[in-house]
FITI-327465 format. One record per residue (C-alpha): residue number from 1; residue in three letters; chain; x, y, z. Coordinates in steps of 0.05 Angstrom, whole numbers, plus 32768, in hexadecimal, padded with zeros to 4 digits. Example, Ala and Ser with C-alpha at 12.3 -4.5 7.8 and 13.67 -1.06 7.14 Angstrom:
# residues 2
<guvex num="1" residuo="Ala" cadena="A" u="80F6" v="7FA6" w="809C"/>
<guvex num="2" residuo="Ser" cadena="A" u="8111" v="7FEB" w="808F"/>
# end
This chain:
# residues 85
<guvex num="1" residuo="Unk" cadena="A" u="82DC" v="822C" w="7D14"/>
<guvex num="2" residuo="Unk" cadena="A" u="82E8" v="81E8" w="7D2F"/>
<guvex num="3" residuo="Unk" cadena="A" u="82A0" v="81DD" w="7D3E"/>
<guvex num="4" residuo="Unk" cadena="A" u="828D" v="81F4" w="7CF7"/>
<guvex num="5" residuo="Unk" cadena="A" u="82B4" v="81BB" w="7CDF"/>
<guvex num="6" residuo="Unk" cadena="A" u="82A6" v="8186" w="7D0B"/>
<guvex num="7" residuo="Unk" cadena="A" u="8255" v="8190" w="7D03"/>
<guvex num="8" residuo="Unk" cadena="A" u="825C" v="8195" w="7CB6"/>
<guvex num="9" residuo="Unk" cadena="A" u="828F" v="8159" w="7CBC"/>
<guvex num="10" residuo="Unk" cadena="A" u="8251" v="8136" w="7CF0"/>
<guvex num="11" residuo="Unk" cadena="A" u="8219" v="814A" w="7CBB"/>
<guvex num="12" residuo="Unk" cadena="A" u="8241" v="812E" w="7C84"/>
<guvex num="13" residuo="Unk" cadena="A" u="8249" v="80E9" w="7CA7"/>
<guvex num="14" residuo="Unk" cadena="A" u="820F" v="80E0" w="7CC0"/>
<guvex num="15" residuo="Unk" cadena="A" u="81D7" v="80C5" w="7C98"/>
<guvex num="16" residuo="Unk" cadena="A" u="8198" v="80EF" w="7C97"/>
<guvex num="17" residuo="Unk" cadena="A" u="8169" v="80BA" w="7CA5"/>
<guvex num="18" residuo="Unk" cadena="A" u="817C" v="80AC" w="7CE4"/>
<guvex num="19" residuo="Unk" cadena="A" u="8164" v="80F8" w="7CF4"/>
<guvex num="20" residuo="Unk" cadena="A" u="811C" v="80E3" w="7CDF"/>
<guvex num="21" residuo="Unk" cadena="A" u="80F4" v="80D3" w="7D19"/>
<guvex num="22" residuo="Unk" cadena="A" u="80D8" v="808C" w="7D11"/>
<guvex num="23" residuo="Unk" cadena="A" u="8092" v="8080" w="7D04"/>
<guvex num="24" residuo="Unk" cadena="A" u="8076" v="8072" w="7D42"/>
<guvex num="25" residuo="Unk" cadena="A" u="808C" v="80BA" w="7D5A"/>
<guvex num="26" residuo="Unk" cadena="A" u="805E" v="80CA" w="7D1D"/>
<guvex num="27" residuo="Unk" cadena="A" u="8021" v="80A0" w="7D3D"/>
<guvex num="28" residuo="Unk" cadena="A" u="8020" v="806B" w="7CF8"/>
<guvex num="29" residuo="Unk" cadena="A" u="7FE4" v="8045" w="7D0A"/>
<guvex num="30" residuo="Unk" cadena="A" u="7FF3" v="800D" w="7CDD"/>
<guvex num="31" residuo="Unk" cadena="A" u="8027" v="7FF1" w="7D02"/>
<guvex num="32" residuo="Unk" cadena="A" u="8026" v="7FB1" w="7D31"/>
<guvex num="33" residuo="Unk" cadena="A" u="8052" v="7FCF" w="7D5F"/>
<guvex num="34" residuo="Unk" cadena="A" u="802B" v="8017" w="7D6A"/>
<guvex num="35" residuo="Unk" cadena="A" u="7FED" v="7FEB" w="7D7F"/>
<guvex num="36" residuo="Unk" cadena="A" u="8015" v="7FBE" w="7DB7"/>
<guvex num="37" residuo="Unk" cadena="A" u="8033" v="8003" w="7DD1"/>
<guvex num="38" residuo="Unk" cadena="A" u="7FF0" v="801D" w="7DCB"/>
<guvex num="39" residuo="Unk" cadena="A" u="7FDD" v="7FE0" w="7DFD"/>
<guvex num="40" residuo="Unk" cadena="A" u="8013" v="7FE7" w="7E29"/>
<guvex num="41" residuo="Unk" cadena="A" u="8004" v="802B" w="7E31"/>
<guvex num="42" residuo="Unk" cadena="A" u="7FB7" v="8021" w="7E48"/>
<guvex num="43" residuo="Unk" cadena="A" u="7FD8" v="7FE6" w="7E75"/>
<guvex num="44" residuo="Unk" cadena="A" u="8003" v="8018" w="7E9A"/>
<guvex num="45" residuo="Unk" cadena="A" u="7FD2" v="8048" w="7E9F"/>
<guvex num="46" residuo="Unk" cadena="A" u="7FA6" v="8016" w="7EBB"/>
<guvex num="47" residuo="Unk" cadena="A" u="7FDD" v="7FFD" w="7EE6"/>
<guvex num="48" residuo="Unk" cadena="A" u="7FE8" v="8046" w="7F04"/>
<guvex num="49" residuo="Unk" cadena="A" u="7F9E" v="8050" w="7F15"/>
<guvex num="50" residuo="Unk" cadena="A" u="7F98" v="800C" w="7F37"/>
<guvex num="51" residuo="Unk" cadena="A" u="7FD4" v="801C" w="7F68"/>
<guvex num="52" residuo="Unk" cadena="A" u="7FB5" v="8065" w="7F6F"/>
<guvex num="53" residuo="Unk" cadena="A" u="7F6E" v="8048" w="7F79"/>
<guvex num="54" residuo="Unk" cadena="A" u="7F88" v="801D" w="7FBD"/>
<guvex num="55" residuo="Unk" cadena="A" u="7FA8" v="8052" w="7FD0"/>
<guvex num="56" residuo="Unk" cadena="A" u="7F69" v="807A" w="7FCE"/>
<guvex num="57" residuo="Unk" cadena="A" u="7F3B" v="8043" w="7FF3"/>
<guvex num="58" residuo="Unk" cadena="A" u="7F73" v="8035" w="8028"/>
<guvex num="59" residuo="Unk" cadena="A" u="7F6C" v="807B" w="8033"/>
<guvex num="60" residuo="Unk" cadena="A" u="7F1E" v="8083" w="8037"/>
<guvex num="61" residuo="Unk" cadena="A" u="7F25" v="803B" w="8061"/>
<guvex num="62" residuo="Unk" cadena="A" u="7F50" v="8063" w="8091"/>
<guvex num="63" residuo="Unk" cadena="A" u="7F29" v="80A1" w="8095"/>
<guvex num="64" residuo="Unk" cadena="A" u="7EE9" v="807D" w="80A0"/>
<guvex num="65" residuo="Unk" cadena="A" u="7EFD" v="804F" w="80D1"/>
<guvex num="66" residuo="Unk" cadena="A" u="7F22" v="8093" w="80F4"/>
<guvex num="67" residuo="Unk" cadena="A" u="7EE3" v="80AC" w="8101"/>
<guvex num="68" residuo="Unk" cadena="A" u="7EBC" v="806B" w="8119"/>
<guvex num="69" residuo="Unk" cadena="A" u="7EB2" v="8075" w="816B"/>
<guvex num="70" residuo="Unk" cadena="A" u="7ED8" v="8045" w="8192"/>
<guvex num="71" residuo="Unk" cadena="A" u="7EC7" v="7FFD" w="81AC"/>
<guvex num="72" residuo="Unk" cadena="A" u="7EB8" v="7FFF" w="81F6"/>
<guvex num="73" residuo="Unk" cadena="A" u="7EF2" v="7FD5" w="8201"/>
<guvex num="74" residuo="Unk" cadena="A" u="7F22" v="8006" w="81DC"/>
<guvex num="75" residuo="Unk" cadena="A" u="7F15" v="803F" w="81FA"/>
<guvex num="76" residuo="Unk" cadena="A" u="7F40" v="805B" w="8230"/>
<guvex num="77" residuo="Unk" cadena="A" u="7F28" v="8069" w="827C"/>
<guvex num="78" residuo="Unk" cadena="A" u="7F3F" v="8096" w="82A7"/>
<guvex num="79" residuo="Unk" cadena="A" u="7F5F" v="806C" w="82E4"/>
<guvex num="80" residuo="Unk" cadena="A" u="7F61" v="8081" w="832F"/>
<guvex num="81" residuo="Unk" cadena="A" u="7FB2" v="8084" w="832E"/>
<guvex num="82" residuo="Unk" cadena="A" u="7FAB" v="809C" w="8376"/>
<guvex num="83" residuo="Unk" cadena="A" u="7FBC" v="804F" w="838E"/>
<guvex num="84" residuo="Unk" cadena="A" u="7FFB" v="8050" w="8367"/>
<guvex num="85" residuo="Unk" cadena="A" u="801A" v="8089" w="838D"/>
# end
């Protein structure tokens, strides 16, 4: 009972336009405002893909250079530890 009253007491004070969604939830097209989020939407996106994109070539830089042989100087030689001991 007491929530019957307090939502019909709620409904009554509240105005109903505020339970309109705005226009831009609509997609106007006329408005200033939709166009600039429109633009910072695309920037984002191209944001996103940028960072994913050197991601993507550090990774192919890594894998191709994994697979390059070594310099001779690099490479590791087996040792006569026998003058160690």
């Amino acid at each position: 009972m007491k929530a019957k009253i307090l939502s019909i007491l709620l409904l009554s004070i509240l105005p109903l336009a505020q339970a309109i969604a705005c226009p831009f939830c609509y997609g106007a097209k006329d408005g200033k405002s939709t166009e600039h989020m429109a633009v910072a939407i695309w920037f984002l996106f191209g944001a996103v893909m940028s960072v994913l994109g050197g991601i993507g070539a550090f990774s192919f830089h890594i894998w191709r250079h994994g697979r390059m042989p070594l310099e001779p100087h690099q490479e590791i030689t087996d040792e006569d530890l026998e003058k160690y001991e």
